[in-house]
FIKOLZA-420748 format. One record per residue (C-alpha): residue number from 1; residue in three letters; x, y, z. Coordinates in steps of 0.001 Angstrom, whole numbers. Layout:
! residues N
ROKOL  seq  type       c1       c2       c3
ROKOL  NUM   ALA        X        Y        Z
...
! end
This chain:
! residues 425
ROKOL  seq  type       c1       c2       c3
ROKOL    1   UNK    22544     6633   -11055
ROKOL    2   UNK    23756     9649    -8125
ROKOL    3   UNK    20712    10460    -6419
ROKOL    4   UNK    21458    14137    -7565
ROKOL    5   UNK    20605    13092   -10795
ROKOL    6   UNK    18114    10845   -10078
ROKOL    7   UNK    15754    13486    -8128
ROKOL    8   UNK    15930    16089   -11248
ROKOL    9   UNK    14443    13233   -13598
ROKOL   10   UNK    11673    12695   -10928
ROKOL   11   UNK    10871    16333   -10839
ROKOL   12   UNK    10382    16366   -14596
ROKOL   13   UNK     8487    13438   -14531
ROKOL   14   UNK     5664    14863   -11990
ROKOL   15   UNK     5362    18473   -14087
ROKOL   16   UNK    -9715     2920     -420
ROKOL   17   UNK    -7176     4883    -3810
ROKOL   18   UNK    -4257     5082    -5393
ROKOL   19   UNK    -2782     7321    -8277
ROKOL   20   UNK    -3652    11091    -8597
ROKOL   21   UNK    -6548    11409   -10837
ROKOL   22   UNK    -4863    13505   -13403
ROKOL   23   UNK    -2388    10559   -14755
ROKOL   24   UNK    -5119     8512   -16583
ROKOL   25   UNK    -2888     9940   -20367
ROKOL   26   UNK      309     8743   -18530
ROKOL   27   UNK     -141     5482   -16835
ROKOL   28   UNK    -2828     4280   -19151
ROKOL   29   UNK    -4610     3548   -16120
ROKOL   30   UNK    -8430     3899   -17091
ROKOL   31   UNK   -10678     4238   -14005
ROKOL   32   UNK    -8685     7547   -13105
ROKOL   33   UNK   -10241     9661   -16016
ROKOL   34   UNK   -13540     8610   -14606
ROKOL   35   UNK   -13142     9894   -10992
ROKOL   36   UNK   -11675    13287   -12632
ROKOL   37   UNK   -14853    13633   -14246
ROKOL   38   UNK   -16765    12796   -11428
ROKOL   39   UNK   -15060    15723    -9585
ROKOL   40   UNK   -15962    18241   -12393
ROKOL   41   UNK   -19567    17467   -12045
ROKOL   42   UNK   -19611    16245   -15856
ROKOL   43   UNK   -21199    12163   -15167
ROKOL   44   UNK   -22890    11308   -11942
ROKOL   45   UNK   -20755     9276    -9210
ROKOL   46   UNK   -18489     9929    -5263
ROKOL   47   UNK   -17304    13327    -4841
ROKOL   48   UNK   -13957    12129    -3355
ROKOL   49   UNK   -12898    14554       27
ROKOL   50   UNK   -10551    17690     -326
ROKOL   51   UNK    -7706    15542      470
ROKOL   52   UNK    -7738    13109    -2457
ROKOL   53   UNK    -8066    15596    -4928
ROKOL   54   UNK    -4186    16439    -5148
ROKOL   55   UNK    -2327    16663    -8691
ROKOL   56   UNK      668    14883    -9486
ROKOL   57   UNK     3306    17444    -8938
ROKOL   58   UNK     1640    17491    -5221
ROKOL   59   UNK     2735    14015    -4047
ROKOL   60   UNK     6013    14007    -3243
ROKOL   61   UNK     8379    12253     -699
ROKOL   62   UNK     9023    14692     1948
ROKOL   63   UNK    12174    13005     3479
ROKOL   64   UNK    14398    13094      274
ROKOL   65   UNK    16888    15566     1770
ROKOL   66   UNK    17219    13254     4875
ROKOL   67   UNK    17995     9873     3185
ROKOL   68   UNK    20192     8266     6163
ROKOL   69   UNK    17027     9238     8699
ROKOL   70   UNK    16587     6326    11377
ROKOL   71   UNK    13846     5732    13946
ROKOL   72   UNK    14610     7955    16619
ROKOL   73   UNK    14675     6416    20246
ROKOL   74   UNK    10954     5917    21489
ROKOL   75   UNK     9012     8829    23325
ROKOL   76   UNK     7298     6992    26018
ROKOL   77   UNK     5001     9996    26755
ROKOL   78   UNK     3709     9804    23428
ROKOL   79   UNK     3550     6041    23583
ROKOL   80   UNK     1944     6173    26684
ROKOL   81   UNK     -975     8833    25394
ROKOL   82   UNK    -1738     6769    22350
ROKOL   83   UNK    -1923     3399    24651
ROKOL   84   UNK    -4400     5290    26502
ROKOL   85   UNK    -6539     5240    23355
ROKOL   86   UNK    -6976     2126    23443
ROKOL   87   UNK    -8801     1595    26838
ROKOL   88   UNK    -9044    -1895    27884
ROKOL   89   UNK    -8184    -3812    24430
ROKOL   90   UNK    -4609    -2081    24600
ROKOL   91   UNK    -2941    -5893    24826
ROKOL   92   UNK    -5269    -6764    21884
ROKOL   93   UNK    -3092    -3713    19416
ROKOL   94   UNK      289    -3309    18483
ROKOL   95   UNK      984     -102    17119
ROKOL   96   UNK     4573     2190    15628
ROKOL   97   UNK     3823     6065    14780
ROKOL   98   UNK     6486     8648    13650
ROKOL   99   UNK     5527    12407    14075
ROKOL  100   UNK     7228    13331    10948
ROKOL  101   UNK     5327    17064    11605
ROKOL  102   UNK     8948    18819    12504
ROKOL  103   UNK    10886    16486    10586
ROKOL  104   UNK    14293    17799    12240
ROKOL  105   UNK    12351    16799    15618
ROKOL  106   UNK    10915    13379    14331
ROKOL  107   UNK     8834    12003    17260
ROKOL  108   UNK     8621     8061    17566
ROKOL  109   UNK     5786     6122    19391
ROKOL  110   UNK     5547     2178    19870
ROKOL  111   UNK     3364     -478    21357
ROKOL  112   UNK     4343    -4126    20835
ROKOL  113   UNK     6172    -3396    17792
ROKOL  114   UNK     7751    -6380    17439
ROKOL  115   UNK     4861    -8347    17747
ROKOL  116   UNK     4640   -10413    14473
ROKOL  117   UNK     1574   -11373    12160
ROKOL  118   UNK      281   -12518     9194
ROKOL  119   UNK       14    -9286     7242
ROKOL  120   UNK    -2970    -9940     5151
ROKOL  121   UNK    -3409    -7386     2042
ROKOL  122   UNK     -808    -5757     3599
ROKOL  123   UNK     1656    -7667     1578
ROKOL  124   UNK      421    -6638    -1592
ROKOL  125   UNK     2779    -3676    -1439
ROKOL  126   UNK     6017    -6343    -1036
ROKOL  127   UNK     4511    -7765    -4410
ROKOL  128   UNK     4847    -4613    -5742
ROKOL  129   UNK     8328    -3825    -4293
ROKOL  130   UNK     9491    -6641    -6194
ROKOL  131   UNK     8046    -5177    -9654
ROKOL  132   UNK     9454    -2080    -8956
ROKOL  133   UNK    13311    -3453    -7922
ROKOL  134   UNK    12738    -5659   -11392
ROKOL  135   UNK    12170    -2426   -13438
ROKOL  136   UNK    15338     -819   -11729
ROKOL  137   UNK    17391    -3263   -12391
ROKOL  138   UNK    16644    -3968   -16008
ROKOL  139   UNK    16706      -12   -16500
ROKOL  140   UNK    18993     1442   -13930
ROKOL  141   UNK    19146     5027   -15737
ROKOL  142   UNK    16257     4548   -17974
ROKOL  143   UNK    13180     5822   -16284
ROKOL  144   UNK    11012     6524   -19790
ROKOL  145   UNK    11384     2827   -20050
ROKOL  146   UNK    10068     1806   -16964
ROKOL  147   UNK     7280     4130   -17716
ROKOL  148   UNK     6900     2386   -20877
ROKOL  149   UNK     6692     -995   -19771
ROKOL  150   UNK     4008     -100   -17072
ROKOL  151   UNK     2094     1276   -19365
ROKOL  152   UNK     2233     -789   -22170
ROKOL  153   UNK     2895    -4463   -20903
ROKOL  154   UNK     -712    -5714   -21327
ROKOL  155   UNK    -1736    -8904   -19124
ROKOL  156   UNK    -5249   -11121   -19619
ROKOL  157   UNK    -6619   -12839   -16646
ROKOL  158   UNK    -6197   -16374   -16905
ROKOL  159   UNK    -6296   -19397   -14096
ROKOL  160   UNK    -4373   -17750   -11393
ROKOL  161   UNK    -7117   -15402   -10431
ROKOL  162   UNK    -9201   -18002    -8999
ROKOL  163   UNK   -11417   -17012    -7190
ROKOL  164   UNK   -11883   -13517    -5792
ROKOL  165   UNK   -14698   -11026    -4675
ROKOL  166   UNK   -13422    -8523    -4731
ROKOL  167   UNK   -14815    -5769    -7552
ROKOL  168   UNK   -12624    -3566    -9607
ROKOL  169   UNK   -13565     -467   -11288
ROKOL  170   UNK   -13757     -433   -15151
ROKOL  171   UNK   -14057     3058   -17148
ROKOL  172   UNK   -16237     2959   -20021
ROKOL  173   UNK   -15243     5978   -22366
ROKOL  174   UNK   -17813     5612   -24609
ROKOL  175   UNK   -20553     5454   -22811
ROKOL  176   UNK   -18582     7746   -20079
ROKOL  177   UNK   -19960     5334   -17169
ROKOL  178   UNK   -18106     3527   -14225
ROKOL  179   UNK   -18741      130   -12984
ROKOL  180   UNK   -17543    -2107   -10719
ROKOL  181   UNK   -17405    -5853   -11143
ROKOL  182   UNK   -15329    -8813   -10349
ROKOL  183   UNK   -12027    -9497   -12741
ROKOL  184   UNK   -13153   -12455   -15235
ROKOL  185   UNK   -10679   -14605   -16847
ROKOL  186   UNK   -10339   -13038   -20185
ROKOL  187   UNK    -9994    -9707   -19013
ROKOL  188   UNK    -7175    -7262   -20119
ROKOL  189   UNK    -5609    -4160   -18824
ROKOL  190   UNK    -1835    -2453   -18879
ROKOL  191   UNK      639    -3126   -15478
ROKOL  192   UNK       78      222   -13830
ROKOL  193   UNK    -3516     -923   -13920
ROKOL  194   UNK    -3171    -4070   -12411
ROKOL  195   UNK    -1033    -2630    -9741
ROKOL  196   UNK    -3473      -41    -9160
ROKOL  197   UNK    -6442    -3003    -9022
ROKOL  198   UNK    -4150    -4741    -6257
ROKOL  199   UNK    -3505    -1337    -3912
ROKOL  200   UNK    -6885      -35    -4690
ROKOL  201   UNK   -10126    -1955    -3803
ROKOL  202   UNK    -7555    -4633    -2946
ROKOL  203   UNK    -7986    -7241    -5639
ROKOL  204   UNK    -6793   -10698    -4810
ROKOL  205   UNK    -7129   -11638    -8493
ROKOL  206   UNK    -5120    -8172    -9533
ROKOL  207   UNK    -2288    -9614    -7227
ROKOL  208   UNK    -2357   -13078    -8568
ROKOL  209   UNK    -1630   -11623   -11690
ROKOL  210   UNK     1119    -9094   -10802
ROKOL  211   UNK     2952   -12036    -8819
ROKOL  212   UNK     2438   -14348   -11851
ROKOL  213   UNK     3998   -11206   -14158
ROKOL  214   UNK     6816   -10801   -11605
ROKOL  215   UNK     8460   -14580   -11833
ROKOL  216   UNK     8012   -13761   -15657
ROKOL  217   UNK    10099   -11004   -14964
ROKOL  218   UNK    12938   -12800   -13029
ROKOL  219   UNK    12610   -15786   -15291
ROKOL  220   UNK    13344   -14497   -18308
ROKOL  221   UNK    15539   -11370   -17231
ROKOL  222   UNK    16767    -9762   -20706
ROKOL  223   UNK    14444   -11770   -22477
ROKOL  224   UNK    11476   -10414   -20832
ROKOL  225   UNK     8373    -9477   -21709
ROKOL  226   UNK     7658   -12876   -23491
ROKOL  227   UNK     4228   -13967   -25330
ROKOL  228   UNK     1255   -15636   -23847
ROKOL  229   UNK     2111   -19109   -25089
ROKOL  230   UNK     5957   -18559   -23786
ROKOL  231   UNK     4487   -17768   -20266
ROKOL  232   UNK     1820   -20786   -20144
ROKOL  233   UNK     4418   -23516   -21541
ROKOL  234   UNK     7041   -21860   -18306
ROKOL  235   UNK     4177   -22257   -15402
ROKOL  236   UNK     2903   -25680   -17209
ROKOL  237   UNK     6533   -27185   -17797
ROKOL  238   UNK     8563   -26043   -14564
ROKOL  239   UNK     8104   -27973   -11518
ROKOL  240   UNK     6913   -27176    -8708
ROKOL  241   UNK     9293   -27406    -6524
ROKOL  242   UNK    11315   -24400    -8798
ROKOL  243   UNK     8571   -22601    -8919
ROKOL  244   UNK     8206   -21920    -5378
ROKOL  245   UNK    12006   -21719    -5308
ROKOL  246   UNK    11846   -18798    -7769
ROKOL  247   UNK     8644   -17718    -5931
ROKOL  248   UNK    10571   -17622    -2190
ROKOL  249   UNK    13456   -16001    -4072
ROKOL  250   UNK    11642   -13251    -5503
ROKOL  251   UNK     9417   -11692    -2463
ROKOL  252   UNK    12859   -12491      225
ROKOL  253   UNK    15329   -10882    -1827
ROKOL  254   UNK    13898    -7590    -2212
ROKOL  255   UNK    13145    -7294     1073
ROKOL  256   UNK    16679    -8020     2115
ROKOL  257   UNK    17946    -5563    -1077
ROKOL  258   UNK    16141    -2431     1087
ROKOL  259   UNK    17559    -2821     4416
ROKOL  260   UNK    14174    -5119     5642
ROKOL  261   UNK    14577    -8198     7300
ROKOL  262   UNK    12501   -11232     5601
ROKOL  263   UNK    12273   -13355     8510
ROKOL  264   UNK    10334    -9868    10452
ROKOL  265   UNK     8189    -8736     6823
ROKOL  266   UNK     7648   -10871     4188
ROKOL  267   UNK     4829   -12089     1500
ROKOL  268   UNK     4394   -15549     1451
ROKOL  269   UNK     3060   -15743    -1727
ROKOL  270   UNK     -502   -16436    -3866
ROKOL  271   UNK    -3252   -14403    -2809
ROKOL  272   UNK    -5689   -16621    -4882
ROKOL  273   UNK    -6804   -20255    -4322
ROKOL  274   UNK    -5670   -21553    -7935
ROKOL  275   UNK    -2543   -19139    -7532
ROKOL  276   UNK    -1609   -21255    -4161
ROKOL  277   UNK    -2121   -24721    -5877
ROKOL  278   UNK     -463   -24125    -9413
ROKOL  279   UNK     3092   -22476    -7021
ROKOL  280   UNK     3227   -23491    -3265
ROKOL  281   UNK     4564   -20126    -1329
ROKOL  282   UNK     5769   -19979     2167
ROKOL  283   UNK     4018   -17930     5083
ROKOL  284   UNK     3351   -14420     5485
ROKOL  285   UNK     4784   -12308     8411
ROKOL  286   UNK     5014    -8718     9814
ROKOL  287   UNK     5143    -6102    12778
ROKOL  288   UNK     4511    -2663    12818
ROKOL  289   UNK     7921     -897    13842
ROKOL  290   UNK     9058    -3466    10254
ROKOL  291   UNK     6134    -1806     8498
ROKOL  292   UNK     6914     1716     9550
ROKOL  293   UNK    10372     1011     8681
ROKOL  294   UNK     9381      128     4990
ROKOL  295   UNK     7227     3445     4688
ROKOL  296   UNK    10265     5964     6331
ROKOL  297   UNK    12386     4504     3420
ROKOL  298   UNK     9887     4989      717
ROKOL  299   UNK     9425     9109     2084
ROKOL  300   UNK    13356     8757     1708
ROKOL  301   UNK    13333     7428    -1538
ROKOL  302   UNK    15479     4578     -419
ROKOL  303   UNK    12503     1974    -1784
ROKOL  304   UNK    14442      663    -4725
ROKOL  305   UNK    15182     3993    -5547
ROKOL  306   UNK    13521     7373    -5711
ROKOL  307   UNK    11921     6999    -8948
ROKOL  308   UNK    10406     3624    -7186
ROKOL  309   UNK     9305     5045    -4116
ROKOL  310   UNK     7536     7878    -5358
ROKOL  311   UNK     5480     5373    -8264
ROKOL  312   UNK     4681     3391    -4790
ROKOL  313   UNK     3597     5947    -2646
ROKOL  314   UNK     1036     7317    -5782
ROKOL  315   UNK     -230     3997    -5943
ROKOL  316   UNK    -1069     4141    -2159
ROKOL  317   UNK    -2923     7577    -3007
ROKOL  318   UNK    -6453     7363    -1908
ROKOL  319   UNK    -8190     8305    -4887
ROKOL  320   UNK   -11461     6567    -3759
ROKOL  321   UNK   -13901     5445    -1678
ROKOL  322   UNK   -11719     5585     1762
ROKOL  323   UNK   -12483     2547     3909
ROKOL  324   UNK   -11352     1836     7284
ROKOL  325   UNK    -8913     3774     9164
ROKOL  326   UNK    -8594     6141     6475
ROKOL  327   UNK   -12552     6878     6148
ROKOL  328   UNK   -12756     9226     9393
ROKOL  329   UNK   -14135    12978     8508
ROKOL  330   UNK   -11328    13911    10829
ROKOL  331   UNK    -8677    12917     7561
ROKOL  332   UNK   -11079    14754     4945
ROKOL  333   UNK    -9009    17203     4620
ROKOL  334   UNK    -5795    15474     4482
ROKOL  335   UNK    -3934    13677     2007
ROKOL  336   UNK    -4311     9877     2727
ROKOL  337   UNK    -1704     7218     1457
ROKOL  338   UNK    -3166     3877     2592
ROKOL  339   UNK    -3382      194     2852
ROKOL  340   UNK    -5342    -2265     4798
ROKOL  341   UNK    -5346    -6376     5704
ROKOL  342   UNK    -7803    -8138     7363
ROKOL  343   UNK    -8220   -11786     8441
ROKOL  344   UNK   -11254   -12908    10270
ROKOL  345   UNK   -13003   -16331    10882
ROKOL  346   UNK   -15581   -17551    13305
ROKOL  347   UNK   -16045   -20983    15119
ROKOL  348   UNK   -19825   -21686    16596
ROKOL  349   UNK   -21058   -19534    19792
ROKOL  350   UNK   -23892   -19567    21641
ROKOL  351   UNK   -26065   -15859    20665
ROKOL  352   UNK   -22767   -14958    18741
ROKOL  353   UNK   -23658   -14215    14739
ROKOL  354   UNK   -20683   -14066    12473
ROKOL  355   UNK   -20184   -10902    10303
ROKOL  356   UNK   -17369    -9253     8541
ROKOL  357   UNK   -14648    -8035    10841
ROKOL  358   UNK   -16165    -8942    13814
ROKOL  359   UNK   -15029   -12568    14053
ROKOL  360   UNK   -14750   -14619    17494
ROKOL  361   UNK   -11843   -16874    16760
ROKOL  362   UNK    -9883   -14609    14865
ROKOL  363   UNK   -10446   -10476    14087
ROKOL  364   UNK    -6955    -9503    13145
ROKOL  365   UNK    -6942    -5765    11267
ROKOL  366   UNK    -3768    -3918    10014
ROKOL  367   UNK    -3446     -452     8942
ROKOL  368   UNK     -981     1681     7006
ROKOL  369   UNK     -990     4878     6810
ROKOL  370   UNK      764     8044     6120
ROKOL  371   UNK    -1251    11323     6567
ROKOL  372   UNK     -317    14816     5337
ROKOL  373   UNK    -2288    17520     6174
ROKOL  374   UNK      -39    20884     4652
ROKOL  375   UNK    -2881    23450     5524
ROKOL  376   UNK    -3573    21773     8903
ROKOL  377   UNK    -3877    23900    12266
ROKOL  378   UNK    -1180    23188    12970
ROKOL  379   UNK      -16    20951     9577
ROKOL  380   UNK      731    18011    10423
ROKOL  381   UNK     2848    15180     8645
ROKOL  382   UNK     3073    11414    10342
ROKOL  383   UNK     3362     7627     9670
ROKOL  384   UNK     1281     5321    11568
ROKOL  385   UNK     1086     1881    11361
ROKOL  386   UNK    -1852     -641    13594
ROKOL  387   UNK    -2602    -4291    14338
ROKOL  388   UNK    -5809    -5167    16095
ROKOL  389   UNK    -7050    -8710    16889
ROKOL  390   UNK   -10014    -7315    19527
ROKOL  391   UNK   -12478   -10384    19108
ROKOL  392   UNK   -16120    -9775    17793
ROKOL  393   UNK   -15940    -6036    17516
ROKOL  394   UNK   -16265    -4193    14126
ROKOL  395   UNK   -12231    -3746    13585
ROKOL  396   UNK   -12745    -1685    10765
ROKOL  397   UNK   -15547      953    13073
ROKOL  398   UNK   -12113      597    15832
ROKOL  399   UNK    -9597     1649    13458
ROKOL  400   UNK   -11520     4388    11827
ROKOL  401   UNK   -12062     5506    15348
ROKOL  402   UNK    -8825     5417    16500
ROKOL  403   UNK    -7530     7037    13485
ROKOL  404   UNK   -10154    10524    14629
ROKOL  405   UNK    -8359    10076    18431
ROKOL  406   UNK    -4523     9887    17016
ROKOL  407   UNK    -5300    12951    14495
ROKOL  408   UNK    -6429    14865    17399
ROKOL  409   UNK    -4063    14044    19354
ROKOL  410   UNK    -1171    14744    17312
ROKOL  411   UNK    -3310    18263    16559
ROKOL  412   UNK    -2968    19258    20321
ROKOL  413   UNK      685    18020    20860
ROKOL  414   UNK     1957    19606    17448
ROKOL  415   UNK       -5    22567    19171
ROKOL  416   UNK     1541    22713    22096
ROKOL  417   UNK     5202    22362    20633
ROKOL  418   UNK     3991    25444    18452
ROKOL  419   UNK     3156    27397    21702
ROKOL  420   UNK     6313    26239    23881
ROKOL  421   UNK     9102    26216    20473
ROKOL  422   UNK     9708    23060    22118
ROKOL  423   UNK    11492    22293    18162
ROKOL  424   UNK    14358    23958    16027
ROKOL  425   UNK    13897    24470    12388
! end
C-alpha cells in the first residue's frame, strides 16, 4: 500500500498506560471505560494528570512527513549538559535523547550509546512488533481486519503464564468497579487487551501469552487463528528444538525487517518461568542510541507500517498510574508515551538490606520515553531513552529525578533558541 494512501485510512481510523481512554467500543479493551469514568467523577478511583487525558484523534506520529529522517550527528554541548546531570554516577548511565522540539533542527544527545544490556520489560514492545508485522503481512491493505482480529481473537490463560506478580486491571461493568489482581489460568480477554496488559502495568503473564499467540501466528500463516485444542496438540507435539527455532525466528526477523540490528536489540524470548521451560529462547540485548532508533521510526511510521506504528505508540500511552521516570509533576502536563525494565538482585552485605530497585549486585533500570508537551512554554517535543545500573540507590526515585532535570533543561535551551532564532521553520 503507497504511504499516501495508507495515511488517509489512518486519519479515518482516529476520527504506567497505554491506549486513549475513549477506545474501550473500539478495541474491546475493558479497563479503559473504567478510567473514563473515573475522570468524569461518575465511580470513585486516580484522577489521571492533564497529560493522559488526550482523545484518540490527539495521538499522532509527528514525523510522518519526514519518513527518511536519520539521527543527526551528536551535539556534544547538549551531551555534555545532560552528563552533568548525572554528577558522579555518570559512568554508571548510558543515555540517547533527540530534541525533536524544531523538528527541521532535530538536536541529538548521547552517552555510552552503544553500551549493550539486557533490556528487561523493555522487550515487551519487540513482542509486540512482531504481532503487529504478522497482522501486516496477512492484511497488507486490509486495516478493518487487523482491527478485527485484535479485537476479536479471544485468548485464555493457560500454563505459559507461570508465575507472575504482577496485577492487571479488570473492569467490572456491572457492578461499575475496578480491580486489580494477578492473571489466573482460566482467564479470558481479546488481543488488544492482552497487549495492553503487557505495555501497561507490565504483565509478564500478558507477554507469555502474546508470544505464545505470535508463533501461532507464524505457524499456521493462512490457517491462522486455530482452536484451543489445535494450539495445545502444536506446543505439546513440536519439539523443542523447533520451537525455539520458530521462537529465534520470530523476535530476529522483525527486527531485521525495520532497519534494527538483532545482534544490538533483540528479545530473547519467555518472560515467564513455565514459558522458558515449555520453548528455550536465546538472550536479550539492547543500547539506547538502538532504542531511540526503534522509537524515531515508529514517529515516522516506518514500524511495520504507519497503521502499526501509530497502534504501538497508543499502546505506550500512559493512561495510568505513571511510575518511574514518567511519574515526575514536571511531565503532568505532558503527554507521556512510556516503557520501563528493571533487573535487580542482591548478594549478602554487611548493614546492607535488600529492597526493590536498590539492589547491590545488580540495579540495572531502563527508560523509554517520548514526551510531548504542545502547550508547553516553550512546547516541547523529544525522545529520550536511559540505562542506569547505580548500585543500592532507588533507580526508579533516580530516573524520575532525572526525568524533572532533562525537562527543564530542554525548557531553557528550547528557550533560548526561541530568544536567539537560533532555528528555521
Amino acid at each position: 500500500m503507497k504511504l499516501a494512501t495508507l495515511i488517509l485510512l489512518l486519519i479515518s481510523a482516529t476520527t504506567c498506560w497505554g491506549y486513549p481512554l475513549d477506545a474501550a467500543e473500539q478495541t474491546g479493551i475493558a479497563r479503559l471505560e473504567g478510567y473514563r469514568l473515573i475522570q468524569q467523577g461518575k465511580i470513585p478511583g486516580r484522577k489521571l494528570p492533564p497529560g493522559a487525558l488526550l482523545a484518540s484523534p490527539e495521538i499522532k506520529l509527528r514525523l510522518l512527513t519526514q519518513p527518511n529522517q536519520g539521527l543527526p550527528e551528536v551535539d556534544s554541548r547538549l551531551s555534555g549538559k545532560i552528563i552533568a546531570l548525572l554528577g558522579k554516577d555518570q559512568q554508571d548511565y548510558s543515555f540517547s535523547l533527540l530534541d525533536l522540539s524544531h523538528p527541521q533542527q532535530p538536536i541529538y544527545a548521547e552517552h555510552r550509546a552503544q553500551k549493550s544490556f539486557n533490556p528487561g520489560s523493555l522487550g515487551k514492545i519487540l513482542i509486540a512488533i512482531g504481532i503487529f508485522q504478522t497482522l501486516a503481512d496477512r492484511y497488507p491493505d486490509d486495516l478493518a481486519a487487523r482491527r478485527q482480529l485484535l479485537r476479536t481473537r479471544q485468548l485464555t490463560a493457560d500454563q505459559f503464564i507461570r508465575t507472575d506478580d504482577h496485577k492487571v486491571p479488570f473492569w467490572n461493568a456491572e457492578q461499575q468497579r475496578l480491580s486489580y489482581r494477578k492473571i489466573n489460568e482460566g482467564d479470558r480477554a481479546n488481543l488488544w487487551t492482552w497487549l495492553d496488559w503487557m505495555l501497561s502495568p507490565s504483565s509478564n503473564a500478558a507477554a507469555a501469552m502474546v508470544l505464545r499467540e505470535y508463533l501461532l501466528m507464524l505457524q499456521f500463516g493462512e490457517r491462522y487463528p486455530v482452536g484451543p485444542r489445535t494450539a495445545a496438540d502444536f506446543f505439546r507435539q513440536t519439539p523443542k528444538k523447533k520451537l525455539t527455532q520458530l521462537l529465534i525466528r520470530g523476535l530476529h526477523e522483525p527486527m531485521q525487517r525495520n532497519g534494527l540490528d538483532p545482534q544490538r536489540l533483540r528479545q530473547g524470548g519467555f518472560f515467564t518461568a513455565r514459558g522458558k521451560v515449555l520453548i528455550p529462547g536465546g538472550t536479550s540485548r539492547a543500547d539506547t542510541h538502538s532504542l531511540l532508533s526503534l522509537l524515531l521510526r515508529m514517529e515516522q511510521g516506518q514500524l511495520v507500517d504507519p497503521f502499526s506504528s501509530l497502534e504501538l505508540k497508543k499502546l505506550l500511552y500512559m493512561s495510568e498510574k505513571r511510575i518511574r521516570y514518567a511519574s515526575h509533576p514536571a511531565l503532568n502536563r505532558a503527554a507521556v508515551y512510556f516503557k520501563s525494565g528493571s533487573l535487580y538482585s542482591c548478594q549478602p552485605e554487611r548493614g546492607f538490606i535488600c529492597r526493590k530497585y536498590q539492589g547491590n549486585r545488580k540495579n540495572l533500570l531502563n527508560s523509554v520515553a517520548i514526551i510531548e508537551e504542545a502547550q508547553g512554554d516553550p512546547p516541547l517535543h523529544y525522545i529520550v531513552v536511559i540505562s542506569s545500573n547505580v548500585l543500592k540507590v532507588n533507580s526508579a526515585v533516580a530516573h524520575q529525578t532525572l526525568a524533572m532535570r532533562i525537562h527543564r533543561l530542554l525548557q531553557a535551551e528550547n528557550r533560548q533558541r526561541l530568544r536567539t532564532k537560533g532555528f528555521s521553520e
